[in-house]
N, C-alpha and C positions, 0 to 999 in steps of 0.2 A: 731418489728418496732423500739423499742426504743433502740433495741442494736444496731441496725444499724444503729440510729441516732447518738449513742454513738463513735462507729469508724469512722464516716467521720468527729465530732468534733476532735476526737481524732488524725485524718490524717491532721483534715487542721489546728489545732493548735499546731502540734509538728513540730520540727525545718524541717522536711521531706517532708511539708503539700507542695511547690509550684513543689517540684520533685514528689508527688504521684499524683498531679494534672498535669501533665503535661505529665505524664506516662499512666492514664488512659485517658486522650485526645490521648494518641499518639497509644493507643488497640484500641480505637472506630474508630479513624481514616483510624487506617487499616484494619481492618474486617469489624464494623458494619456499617459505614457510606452508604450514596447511592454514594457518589462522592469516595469510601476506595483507599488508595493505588493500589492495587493489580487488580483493574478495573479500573484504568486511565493508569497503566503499560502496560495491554492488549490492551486497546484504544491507546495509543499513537505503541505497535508493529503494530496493524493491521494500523494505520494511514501511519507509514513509509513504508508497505508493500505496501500500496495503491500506496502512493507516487514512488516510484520505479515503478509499475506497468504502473503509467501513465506517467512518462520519458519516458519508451520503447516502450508504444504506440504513445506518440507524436515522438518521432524518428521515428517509422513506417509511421506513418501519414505524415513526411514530404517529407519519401524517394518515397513514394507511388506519393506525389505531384510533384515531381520534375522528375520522371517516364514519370508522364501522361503528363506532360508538354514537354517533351521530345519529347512522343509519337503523342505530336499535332501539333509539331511545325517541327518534321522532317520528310521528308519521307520517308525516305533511312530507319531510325530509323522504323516507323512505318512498313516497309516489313520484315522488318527485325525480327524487334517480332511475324508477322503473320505466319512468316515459320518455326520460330524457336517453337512457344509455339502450334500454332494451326497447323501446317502441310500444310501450303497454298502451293499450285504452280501456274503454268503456265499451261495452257493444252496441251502447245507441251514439258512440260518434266518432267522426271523420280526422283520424289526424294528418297532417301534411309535413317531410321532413324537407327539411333545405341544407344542402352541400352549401358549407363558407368555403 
C-alpha cells in the first residue's frame, strides 16, 4: 500500500502529474465507466438505426393514408382496387388474371 501511495505522490507531483491524471480519466472513461465511450458509440449506432427506421415507416404510414383516403373518397378508385387486388367482377362477366 505504501508503494502505491508512493507512485501517485510521485505522478501527481512530477511535472507529468495533470497529463497522467487526465490519461487515467480518459482509460476509465473508456472501458470502465457505466456511461464508457464504446457504449454511448453503440447507443447512439442503434439510435440512428432506430431513427432511419422510423422515417421509413412514417413514409409508409403516410402513403398508406393518402391510399385509404383515395380509396374512400373515389369510386372508380375503390373498383378499381377490388378487381385488381381481390379479383372482384360482375356476375355477367369473365375476368382473366395474368402472373408478370
Amino acid at each position: 500500500m505504501d508503494k502505491i501511495l508512493v507512485y501517485i505522490k510521485y505522478f501527481a507531483l512530477s511535472k507529468y502529474g495533470y497529463a497522467s491524471i487526465v490519461l487515467i480519466f480518459l482509460i476509465w472513461m473508456s472501458f470502465f465507466d457505466n456511461n464508457n465511450f464504446i457504449k454511448r458509440w453503440r447507443l447512439h449506432s442503434e439510435n440512428s438505426k432506430l431513427m432511419r427506421e422510423n422515417a421509413k415507416y412514417s413514409k409508409i404510414i403516410k402513403d398508406n393514408e393518402l391510399k385509404t383516403n383515395a380509396l374512400s373518397t373515389n369510386r372508380d378508385a375503390l373498383e378499381k382496387y377490388a378487381r385488381e387486388v381481390y379479383g372482384m367482377k360482375s356476375p355477367d362477366e369473365d375476368v382473366f388474371l395474368f402472373d408478370e
